[in-house]
Each structure stands twice: as C-alpha cells, then as structure tokens.
MIDOSE-1310 file (N, C-alpha, C; in nm, 2 decimals, decimal comma, always signed):
residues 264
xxxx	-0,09/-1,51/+2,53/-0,07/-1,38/+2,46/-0,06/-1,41/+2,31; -0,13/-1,33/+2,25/-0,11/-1,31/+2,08/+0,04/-1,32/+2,04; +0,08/-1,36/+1,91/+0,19/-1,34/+1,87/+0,18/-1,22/+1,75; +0,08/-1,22/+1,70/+0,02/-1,11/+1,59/-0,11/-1,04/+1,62
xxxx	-0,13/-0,93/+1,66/-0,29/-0,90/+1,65/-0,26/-0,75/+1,55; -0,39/-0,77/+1,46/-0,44/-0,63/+1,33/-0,54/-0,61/+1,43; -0,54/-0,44/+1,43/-0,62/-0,35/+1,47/-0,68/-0,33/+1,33; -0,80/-0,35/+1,31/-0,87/-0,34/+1,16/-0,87/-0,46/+1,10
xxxx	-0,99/-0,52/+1,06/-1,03/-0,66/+0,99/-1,03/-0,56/+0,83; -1,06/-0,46/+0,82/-1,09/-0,42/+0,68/-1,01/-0,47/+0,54; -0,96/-0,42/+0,43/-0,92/-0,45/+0,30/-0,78/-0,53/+0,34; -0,70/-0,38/+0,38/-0,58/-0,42/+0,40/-0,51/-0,48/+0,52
xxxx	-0,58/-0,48/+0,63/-0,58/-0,60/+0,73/-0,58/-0,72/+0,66; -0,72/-0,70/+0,60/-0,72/-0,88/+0,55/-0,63/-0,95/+0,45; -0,57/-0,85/+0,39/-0,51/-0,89/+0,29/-0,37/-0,91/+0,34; -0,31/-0,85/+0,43/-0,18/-0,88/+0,52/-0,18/-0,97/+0,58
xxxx	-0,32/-1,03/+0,67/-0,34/-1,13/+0,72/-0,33/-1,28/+0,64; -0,40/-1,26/+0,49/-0,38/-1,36/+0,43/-0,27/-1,44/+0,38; -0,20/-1,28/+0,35/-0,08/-1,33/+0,29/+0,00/-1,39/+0,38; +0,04/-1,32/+0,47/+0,11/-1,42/+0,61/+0,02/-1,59/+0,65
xxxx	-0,05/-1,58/+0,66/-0,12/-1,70/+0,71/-0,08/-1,82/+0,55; -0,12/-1,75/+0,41/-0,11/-1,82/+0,30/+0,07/-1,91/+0,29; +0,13/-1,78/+0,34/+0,32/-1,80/+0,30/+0,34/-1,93/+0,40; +0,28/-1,93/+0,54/+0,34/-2,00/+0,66/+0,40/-1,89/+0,76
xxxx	+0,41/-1,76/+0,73/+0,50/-1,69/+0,83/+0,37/-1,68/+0,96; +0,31/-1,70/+0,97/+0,26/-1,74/+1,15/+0,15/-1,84/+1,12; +0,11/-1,87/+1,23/-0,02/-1,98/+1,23/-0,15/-1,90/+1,26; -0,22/-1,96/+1,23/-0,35/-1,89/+1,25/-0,41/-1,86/+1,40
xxxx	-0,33/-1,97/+1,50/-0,38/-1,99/+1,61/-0,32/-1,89/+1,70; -0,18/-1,82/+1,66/-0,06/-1,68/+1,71/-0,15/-1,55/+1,67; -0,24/-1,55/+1,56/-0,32/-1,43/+1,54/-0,42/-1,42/+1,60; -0,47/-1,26/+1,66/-0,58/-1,19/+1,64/-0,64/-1,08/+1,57
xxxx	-0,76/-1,09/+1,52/-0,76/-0,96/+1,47/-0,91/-0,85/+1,56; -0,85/-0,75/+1,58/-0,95/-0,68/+1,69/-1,03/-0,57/+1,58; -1,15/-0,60/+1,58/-1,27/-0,52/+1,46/-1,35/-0,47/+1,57; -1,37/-0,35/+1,52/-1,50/-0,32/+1,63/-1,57/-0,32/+1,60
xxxx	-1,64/-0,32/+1,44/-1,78/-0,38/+1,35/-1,82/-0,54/+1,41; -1,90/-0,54/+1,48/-1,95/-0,64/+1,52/-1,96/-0,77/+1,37; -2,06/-0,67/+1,33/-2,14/-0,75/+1,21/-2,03/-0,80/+1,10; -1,89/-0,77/+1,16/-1,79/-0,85/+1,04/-1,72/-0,92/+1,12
xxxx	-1,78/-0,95/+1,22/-1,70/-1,07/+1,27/-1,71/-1,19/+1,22; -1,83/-1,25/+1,23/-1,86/-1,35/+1,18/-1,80/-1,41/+1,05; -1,82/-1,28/+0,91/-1,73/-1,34/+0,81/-1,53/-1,33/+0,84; -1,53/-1,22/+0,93/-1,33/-1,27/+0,96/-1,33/-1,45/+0,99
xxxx	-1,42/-1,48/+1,09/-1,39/-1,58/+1,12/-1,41/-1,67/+0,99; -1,49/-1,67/+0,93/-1,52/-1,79/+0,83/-1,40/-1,82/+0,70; -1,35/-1,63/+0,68/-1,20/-1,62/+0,61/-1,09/-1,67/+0,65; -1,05/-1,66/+0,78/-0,93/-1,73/+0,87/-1,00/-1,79/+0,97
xxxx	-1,00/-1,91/+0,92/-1,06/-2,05/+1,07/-0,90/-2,05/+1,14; -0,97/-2,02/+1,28/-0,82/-2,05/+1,41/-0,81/-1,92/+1,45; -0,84/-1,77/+1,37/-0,79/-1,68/+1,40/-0,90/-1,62/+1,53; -0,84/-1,57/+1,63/-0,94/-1,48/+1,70/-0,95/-1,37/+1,70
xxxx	-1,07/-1,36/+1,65/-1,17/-1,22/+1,61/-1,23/-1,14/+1,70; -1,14/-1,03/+1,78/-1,23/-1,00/+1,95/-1,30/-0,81/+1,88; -1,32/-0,79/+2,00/-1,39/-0,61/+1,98/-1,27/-0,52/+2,00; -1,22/-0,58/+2,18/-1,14/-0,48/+2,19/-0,99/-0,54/+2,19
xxxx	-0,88/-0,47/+2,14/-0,73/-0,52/+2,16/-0,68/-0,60/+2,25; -0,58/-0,73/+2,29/-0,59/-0,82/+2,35/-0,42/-0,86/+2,41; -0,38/-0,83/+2,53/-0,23/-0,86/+2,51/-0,17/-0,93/+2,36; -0,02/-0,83/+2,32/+0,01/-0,94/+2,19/+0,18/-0,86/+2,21
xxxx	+0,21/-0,97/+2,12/+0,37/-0,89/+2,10/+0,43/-0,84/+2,00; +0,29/-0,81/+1,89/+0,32/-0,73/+1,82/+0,19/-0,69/+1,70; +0,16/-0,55/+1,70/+0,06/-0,52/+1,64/+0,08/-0,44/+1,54; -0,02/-0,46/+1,42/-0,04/-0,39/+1,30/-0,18/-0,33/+1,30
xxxx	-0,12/-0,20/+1,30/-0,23/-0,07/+1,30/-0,32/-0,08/+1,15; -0,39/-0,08/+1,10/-0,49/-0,10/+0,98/-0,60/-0,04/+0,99; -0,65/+0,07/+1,09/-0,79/+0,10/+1,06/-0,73/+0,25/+1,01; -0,83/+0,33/+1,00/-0,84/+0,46/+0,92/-0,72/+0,58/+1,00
xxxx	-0,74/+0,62/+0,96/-0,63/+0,79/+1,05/-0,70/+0,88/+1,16; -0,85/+0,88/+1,12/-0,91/+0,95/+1,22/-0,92/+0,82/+1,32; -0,89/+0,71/+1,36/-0,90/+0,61/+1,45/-0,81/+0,56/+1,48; -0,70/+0,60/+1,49/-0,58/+0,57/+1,52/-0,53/+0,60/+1,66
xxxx	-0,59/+0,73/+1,66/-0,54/+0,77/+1,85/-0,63/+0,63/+1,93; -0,73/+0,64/+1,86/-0,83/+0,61/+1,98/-0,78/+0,40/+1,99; -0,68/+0,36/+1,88/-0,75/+0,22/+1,88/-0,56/+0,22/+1,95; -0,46/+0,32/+1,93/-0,37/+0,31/+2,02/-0,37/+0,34/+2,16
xxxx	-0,47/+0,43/+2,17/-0,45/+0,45/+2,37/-0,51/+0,29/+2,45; -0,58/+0,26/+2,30/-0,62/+0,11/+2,37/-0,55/+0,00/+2,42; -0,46/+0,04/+2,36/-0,31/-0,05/+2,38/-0,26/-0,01/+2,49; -0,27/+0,08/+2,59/-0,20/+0,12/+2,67/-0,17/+0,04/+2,80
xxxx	-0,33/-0,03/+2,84/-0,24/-0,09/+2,97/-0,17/-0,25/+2,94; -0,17/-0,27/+2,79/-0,05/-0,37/+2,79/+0,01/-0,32/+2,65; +0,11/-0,28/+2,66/+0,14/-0,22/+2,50/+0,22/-0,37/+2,43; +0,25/-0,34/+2,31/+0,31/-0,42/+2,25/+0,45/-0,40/+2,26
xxxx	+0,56/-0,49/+2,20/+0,69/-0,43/+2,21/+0,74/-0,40/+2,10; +0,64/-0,43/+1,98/+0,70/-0,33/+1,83/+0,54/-0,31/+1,79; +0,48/-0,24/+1,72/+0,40/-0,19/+1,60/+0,41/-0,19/+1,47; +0,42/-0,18/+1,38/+0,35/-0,09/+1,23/+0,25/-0,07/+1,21
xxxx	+0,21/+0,04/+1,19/+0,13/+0,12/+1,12/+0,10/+0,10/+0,98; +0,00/+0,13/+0,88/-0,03/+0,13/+0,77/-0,14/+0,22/+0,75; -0,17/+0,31/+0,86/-0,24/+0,45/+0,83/-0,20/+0,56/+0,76; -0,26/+0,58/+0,66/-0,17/+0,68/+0,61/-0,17/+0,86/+0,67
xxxx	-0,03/+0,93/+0,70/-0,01/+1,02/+0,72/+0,04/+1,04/+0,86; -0,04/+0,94/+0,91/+0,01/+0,96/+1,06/+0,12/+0,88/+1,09; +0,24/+1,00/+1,14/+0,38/+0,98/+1,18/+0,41/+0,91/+1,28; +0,56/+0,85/+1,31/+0,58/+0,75/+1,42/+0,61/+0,86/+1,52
xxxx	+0,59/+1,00/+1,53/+0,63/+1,07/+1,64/+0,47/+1,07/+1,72; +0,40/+1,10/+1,59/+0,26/+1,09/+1,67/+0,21/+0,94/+1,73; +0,24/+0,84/+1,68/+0,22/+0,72/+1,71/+0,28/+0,70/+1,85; +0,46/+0,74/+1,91/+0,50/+0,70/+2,00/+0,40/+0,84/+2,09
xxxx	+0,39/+0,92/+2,08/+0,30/+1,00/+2,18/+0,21/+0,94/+2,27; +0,12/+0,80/+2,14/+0,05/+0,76/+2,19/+0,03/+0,61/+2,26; +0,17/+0,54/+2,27/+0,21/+0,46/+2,30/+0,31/+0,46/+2,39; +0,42/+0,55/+2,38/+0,50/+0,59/+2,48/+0,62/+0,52/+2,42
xxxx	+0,76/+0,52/+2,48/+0,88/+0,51/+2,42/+0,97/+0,38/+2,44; +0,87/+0,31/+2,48/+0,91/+0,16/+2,55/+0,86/+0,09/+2,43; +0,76/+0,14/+2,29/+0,71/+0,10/+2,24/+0,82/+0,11/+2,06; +0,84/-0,01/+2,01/+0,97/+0,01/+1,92/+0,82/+0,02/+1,73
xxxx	+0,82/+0,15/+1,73/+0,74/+0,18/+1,58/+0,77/+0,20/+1,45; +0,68/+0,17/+1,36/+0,72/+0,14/+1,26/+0,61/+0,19/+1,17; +0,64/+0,27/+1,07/+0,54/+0,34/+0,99/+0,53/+0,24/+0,82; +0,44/+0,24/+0,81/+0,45/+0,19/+0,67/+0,31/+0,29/+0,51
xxxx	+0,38/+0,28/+0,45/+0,29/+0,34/+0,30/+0,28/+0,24/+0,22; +0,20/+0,20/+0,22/+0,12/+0,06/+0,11/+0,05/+0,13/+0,01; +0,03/+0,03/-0,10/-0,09/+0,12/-0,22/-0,17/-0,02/-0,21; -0,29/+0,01/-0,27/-0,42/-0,11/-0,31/-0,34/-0,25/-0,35
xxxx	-0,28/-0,23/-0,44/-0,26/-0,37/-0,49/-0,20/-0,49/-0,43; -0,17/-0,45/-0,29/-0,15/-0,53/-0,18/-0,24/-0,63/-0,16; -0,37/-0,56/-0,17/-0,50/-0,66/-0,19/-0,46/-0,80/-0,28; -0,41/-0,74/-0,40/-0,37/-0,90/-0,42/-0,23/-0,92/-0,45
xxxx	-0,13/-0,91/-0,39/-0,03/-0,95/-0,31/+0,09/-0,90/-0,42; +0,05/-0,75/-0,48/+0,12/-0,70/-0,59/+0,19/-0,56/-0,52; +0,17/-0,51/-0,38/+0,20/-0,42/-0,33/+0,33/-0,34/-0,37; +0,33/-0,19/-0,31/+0,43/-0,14/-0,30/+0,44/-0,06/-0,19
xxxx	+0,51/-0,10/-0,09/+0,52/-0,03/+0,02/+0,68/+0,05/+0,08; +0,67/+0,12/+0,12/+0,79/+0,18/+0,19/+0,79/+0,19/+0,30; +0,93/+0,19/+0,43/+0,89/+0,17/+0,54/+0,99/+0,27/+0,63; +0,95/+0,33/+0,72/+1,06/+0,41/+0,79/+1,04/+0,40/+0,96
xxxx	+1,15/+0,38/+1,02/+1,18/+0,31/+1,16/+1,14/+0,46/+1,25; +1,04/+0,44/+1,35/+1,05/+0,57/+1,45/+1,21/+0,57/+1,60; +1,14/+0,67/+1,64/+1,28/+0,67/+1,73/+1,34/+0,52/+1,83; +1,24/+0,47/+1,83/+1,26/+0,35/+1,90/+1,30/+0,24/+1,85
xxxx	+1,26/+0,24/+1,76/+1,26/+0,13/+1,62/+1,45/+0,07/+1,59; +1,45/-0,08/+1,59/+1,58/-0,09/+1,57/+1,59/-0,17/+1,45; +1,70/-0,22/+1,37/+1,76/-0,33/+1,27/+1,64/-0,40/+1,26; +1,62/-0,47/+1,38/+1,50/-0,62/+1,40/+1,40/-0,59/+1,37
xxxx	+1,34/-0,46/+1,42/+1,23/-0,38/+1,41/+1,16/-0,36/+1,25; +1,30/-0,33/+1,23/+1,26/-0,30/+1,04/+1,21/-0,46/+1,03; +1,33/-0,53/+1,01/+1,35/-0,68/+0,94/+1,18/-0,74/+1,00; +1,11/-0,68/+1,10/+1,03/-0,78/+1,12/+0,90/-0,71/+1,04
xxxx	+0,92/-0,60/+1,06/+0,78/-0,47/+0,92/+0,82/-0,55/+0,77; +0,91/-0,55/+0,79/+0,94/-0,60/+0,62/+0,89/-0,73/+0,59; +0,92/-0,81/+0,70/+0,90/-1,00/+0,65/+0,71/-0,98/+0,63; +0,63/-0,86/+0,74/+0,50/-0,88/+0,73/+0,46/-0,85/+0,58
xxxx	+0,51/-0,71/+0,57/+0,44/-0,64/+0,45/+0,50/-0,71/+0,32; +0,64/-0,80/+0,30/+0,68/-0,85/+0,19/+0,54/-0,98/+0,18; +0,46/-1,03/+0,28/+0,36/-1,11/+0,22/+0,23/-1,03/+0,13; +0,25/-0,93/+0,08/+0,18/-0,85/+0,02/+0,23/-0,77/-0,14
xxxx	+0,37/-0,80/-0,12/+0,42/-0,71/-0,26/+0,63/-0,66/-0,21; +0,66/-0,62/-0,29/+0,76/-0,55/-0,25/+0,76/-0,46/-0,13; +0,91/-0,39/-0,04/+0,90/-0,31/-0,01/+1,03/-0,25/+0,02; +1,01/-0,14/+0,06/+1,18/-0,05/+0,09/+1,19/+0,04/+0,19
xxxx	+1,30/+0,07/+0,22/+1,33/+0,11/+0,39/+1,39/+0,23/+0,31; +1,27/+0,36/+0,36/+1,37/+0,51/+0,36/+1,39/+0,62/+0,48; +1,40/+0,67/+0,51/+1,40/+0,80/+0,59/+1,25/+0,85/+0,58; +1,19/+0,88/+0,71/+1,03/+0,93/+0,72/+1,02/+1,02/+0,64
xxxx	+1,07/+1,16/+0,63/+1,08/+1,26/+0,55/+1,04/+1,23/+0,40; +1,11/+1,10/+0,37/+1,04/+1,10/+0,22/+0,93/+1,01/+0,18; +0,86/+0,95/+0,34/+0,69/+0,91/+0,29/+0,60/+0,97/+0,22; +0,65/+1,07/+0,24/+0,46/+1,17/+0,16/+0,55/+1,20/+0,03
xxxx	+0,62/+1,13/-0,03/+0,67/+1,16/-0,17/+0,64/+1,01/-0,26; +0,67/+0,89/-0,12/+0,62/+0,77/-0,18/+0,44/+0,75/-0,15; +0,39/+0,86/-0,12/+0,28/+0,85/-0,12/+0,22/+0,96/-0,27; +0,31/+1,01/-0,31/+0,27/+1,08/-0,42/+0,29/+1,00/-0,53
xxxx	+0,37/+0,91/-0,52/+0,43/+0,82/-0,64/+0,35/+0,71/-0,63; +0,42/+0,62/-0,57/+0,33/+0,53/-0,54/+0,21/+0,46/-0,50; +0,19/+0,56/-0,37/+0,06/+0,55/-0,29/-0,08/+0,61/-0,36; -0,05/+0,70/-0,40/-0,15/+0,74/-0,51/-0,16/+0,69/-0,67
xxxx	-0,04/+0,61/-0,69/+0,01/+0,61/-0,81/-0,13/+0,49/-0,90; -0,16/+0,40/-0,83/-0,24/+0,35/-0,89/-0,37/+0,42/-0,94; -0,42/+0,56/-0,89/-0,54/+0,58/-0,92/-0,48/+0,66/-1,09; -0,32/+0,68/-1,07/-0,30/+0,72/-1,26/-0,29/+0,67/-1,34
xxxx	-0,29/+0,51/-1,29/-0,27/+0,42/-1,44/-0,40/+0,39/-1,41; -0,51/+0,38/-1,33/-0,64/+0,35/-1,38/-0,74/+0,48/-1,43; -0,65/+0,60/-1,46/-0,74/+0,71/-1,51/-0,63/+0,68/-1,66; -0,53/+0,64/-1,70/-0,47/+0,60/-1,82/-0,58/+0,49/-1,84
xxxx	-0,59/+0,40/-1,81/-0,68/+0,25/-1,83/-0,83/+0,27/-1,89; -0,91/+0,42/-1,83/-0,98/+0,49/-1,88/-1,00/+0,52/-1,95; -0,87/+0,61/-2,04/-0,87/+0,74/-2,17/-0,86/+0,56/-2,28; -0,75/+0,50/-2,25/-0,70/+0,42/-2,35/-0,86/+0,37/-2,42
xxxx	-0,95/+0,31/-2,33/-1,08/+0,24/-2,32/-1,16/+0,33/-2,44; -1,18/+0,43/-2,35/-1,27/+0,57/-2,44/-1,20/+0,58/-2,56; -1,06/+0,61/-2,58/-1,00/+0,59/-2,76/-1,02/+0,49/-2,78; -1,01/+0,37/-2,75/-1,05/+0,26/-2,85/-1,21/+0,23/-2,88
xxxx	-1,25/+0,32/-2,77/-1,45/+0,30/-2,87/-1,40/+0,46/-2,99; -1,33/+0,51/-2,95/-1,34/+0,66/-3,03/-1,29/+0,63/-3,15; -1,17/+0,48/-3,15/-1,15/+0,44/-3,29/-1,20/+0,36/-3,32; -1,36/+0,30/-3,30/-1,41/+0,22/-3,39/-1,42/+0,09/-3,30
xxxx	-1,38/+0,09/-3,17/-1,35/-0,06/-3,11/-1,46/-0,07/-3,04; -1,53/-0,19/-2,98/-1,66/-0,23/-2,92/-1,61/-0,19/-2,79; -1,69/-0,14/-2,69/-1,65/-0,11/-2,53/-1,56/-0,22/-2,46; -1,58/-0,30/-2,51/-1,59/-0,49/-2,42/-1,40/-0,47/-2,47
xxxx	-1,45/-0,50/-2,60/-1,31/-0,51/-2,69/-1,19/-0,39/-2,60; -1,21/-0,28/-2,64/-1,16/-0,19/-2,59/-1,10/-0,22/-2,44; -1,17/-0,25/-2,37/-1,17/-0,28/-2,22/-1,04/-0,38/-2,18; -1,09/-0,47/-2,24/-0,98/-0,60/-2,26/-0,85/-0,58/-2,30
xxxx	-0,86/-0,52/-2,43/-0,72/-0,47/-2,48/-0,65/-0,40/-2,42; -0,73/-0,27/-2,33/-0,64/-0,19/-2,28/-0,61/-0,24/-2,13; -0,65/-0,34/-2,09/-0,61/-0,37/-1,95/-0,48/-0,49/-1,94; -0,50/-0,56/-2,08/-0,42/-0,61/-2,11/-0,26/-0,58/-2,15
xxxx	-0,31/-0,46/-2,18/-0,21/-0,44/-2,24/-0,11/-0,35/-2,09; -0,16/-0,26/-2,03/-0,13/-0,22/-1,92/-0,06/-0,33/-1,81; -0,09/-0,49/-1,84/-0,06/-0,58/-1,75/+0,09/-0,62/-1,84; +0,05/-0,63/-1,91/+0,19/-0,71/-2,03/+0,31/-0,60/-2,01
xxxx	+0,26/-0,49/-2,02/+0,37/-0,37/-2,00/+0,48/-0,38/-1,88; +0,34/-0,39/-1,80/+0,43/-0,32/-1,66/+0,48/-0,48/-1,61; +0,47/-0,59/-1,69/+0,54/-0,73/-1,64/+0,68/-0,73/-1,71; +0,67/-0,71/-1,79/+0,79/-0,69/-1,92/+0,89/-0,58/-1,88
xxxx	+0,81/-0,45/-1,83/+0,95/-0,35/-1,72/+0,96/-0,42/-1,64; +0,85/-0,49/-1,56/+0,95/-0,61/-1,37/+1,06/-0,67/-1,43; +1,01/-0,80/-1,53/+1,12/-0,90/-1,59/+1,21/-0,89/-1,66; +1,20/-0,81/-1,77/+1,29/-0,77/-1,87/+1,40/-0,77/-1,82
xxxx	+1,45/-0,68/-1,72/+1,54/-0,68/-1,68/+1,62/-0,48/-1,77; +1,50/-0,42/-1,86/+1,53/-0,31/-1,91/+1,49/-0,21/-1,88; +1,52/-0,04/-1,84/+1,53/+0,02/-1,85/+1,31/+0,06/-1,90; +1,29/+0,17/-1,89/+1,13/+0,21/-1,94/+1,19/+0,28/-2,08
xxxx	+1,27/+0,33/-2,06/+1,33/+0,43/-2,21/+1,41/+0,33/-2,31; +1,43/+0,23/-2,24/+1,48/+0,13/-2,35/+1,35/+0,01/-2,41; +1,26/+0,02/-2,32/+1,17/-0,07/-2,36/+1,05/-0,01/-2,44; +1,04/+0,17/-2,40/+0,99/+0,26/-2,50/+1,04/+0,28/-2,64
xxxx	+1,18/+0,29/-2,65/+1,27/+0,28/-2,77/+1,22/+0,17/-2,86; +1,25/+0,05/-2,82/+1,17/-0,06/-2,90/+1,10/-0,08/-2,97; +1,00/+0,01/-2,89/+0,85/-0,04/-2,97/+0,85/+0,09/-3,06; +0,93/+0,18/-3,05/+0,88/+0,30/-3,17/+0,99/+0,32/-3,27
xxxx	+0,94/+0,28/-3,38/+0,99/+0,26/-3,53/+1,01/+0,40/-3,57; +1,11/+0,47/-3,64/+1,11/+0,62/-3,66/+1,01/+0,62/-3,75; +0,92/+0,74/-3,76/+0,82/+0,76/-3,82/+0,71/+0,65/-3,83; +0,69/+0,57/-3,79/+0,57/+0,51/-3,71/+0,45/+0,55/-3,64
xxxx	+0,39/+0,42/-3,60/+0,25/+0,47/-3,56/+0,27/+0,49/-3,41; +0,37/+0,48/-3,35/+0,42/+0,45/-3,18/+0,46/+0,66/-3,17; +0,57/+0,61/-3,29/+0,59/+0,78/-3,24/+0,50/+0,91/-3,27; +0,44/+0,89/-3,35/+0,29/+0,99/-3,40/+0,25/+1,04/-3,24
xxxx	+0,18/+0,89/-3,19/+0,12/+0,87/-3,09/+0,20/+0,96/-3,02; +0,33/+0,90/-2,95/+0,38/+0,99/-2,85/+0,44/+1,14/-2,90; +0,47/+1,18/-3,04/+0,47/+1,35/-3,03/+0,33/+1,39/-2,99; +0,24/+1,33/-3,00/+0,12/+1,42/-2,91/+0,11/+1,42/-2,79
xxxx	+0,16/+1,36/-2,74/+0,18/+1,30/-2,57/+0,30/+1,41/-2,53; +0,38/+1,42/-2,62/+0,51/+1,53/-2,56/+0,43/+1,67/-2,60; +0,31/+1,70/-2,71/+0,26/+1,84/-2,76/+0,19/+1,86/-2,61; +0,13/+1,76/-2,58/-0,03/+1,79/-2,46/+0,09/+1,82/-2,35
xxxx	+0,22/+1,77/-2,34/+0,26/+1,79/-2,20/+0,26/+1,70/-2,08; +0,21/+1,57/-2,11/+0,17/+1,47/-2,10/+0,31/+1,40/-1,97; +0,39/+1,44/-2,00/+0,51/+1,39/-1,91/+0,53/+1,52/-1,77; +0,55/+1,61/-1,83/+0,52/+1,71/-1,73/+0,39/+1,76/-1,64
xxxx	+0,28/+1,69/-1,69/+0,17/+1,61/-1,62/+0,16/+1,52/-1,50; +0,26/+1,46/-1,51/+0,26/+1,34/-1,45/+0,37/+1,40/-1,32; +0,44/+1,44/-1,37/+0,59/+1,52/-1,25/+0,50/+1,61/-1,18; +0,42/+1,70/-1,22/+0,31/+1,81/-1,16/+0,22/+1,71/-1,07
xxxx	+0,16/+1,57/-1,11/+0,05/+1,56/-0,98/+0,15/+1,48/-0,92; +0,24/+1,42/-0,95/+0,32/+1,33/-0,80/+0,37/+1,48/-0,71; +0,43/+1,58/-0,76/+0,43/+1,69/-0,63/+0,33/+1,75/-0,56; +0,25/+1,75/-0,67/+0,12/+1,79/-0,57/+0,06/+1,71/-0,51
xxxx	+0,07/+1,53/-0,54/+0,00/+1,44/-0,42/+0,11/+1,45/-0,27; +0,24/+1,46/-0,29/+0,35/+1,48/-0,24/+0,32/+1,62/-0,15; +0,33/+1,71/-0,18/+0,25/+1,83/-0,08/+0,13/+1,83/+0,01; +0,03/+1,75/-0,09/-0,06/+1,76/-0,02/-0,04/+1,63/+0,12
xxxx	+0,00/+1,55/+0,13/+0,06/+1,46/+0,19/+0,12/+1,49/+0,33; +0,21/+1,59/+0,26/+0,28/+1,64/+0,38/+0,17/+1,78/+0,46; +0,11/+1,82/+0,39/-0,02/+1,87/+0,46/-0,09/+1,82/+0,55; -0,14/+1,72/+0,49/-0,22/+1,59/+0,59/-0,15/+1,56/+0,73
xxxx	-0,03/+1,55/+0,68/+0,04/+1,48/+0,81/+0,10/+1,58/+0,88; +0,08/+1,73/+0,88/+0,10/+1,81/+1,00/+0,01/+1,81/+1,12; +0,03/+1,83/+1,25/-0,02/+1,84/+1,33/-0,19/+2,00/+1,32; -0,35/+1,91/+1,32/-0,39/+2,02/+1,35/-0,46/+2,07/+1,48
C-alpha cells in the first residue's frame, strides 16, 4: 500500500510532491502519483525516479486531491472500493461536506486553499478540518502543504475570503508589476530596464515586510519624506482611490468564491 498517493501529476501536485520528496518528509518509494494523461507519465517519472506513476488510484493511506473541480467527484468515487483514512484537497471551492458525500464518513477530510507561488515553495495556504477530520488530521495537511510555503488553520466559512486575499492575491501584485513596468517606459526607462527594476523592487519589498520584523505602515512611513517624491506618488494613489480598490476586489473575489462553492 502507498503511504502518499496525488490524484493529479499537474503544477501543484508536482510541486507538493517535490517539496516533500526534496525536505525528506517521505521517500520516493511510499509515493504514487495517479495521472490519467497518459502522455505525462513518462516525464513524472523522469522528475521523481522511485515514484509510481499509475492511470487509475491505488490503495494508499493517504491522498492529496490536485486535479481541477470539475474532476473531483469523478477522481473521488474512485477511491471508493478502498478509501483512504485522511485526504486533502487543494481544489478550489469544493467543500469538505461535498468531498465527505463522496467518500463517506469513515474518511477523515481536509480542505486546503493554496495560491501559485507554491510552485516554488513560497506558498500561502489555509486549511480547514471537515467533519471527520481530527488534531492529527490537521498536523498531517500542514506538515504536507508547509513543504510548499506557509500555512494556517481557520474555520471553512472563511475560505472563500482567503481565496479573495490570498488565492487570488497574486494575480494583483502582477497587474501592480505591470502598471509599475508601463510607468517606467512612460518615464523615459527602456522596457528591459523597467522590467527589472520593478520586479525587483516588488521582491525586496515584500522580503523586508517577511524579515523586518515591521509593520507595512511603518515600513511605508520610512520611505516617505514629508513633501517628497514618495508622498506626491502616494497622494495620487489615495486621489484614484487606490486603497479602496484593493478592499472592493478582495470582496468581490471573496463573493464570487462563495458563489462557486454553492451547490448547483
């Protein structure tokens, strides 16, 4: 019997897979990962040597759900005539009530909300325990997904809020990563130039809020000299509305979220 099998070889399979296999938290020889794309088997295998790469799901004692939402019923009823004795999920929207429906209550579930940068082991995920789900249950979703980035334990109710913040959140510092780009050709900077600086600078930022150890309003404070060229910049950012921009689409990714994840 498996000790790990991923339902889904794709991004974030593989990147969960890596990171576990990279840390030491399992061996290569305890995993499988079940793809039903034939034609990507061959490269799973050549990325994790020892892992086995099957079509269909394979006794294990414990699986990570990873393929899309519309494929989720179908790659869990597969589980049925041997289920596992815990799961996580990392589909987004689909609930651990709908997951135990299709698993049954003998099965201990675990929902998780990841964003992209898991890919390279910068993640942000949140996790919330279904009805079956106990202490251990969490502690063992956590040790998987911590080989990927941070993560934190809330009440289900407030997934589709860390999916407005977080889970979507990367697609608004790379639409910021954009404008910054386009102003610096708009002031005179070469595309390349521009590119560099603003991606740089978005890296140095957001390392300096991890490490610092300060506050975003104290590390804002800093850099802007009264009447300076920091604060010019930002009275235009408070004229456009720029902050209340940002509160408007995390409720609206947050809504629409919880839209997704009703039953239709």
């Amino acid at each position: 019997m498996s000790k790990l099998q991923l339902l889904g070889g794709g991004q974030m399979g593989g990147a969960l897979l890596g990171g576990l296999l990279a840390q030491g938290k399992v061996a290569a020889g305890e995993c499988t990962i079940c793809e039903v794309r034939a034609e990507a088997h061959e490269a799973l295998r050549e990325r994790f040597p020892g892992v086995g790469v099957v079509s269909s799901p394979v006794p294990s004692e414990a699986v990570v759900v990873a393929v899309k939402p519309g494929d989720v019923e179908v790659a869990c009823r597969a589980l049925a005539a041997a289920p596992p004795r815990r799961l996580l999920s990392i589909a987004a929207g689909v609930t651990t009530e709908t997951l135990e429906g299709y698993l049954g209550s003998s099965v201990a579930v675990v929902r998780a909300m990841p964003n992209t940068p898991a890919r390279i082991g910068a993640g942000a995920t949140a996790i919330a325990a279904g009805a079956s789900a106990a202490e251990a249950d969490l502690d063992w979703a956590e040790e998987v997904l911590q080989a990927v980035g941070i993560v934190v334990r809330l009440p289900e109710h407030q997934l589709d809020a860390v999916t407005g913040l977080s889970g979507s959140g990367p697609a608004y510092v790379f639409l910021v990563a954009e404008a910054l780009v386009e102003a610096g050709v708009l002031a005179g900077l070469g595309r390349e130039a521009a590119r560099l600086l603003a991606n740089q600078t978005l890296l140095g930022a957001a390392r300096l809020l991890s490490e610092s150890g300060q506050s975003a309003e104290q590390l804002r404070a800093e850099v802007t000299s009264p009447g300076g060229t920091t604060a010019a910049a930002l009275q235009v950012f408070e004229r456009a509305g720029l902050r209340a921009a940002f509160l408007d689409a995390v409720v609206a990714a947050t809504a629409r979220s919880r839209e997704l994840s009703r039953p239709h």
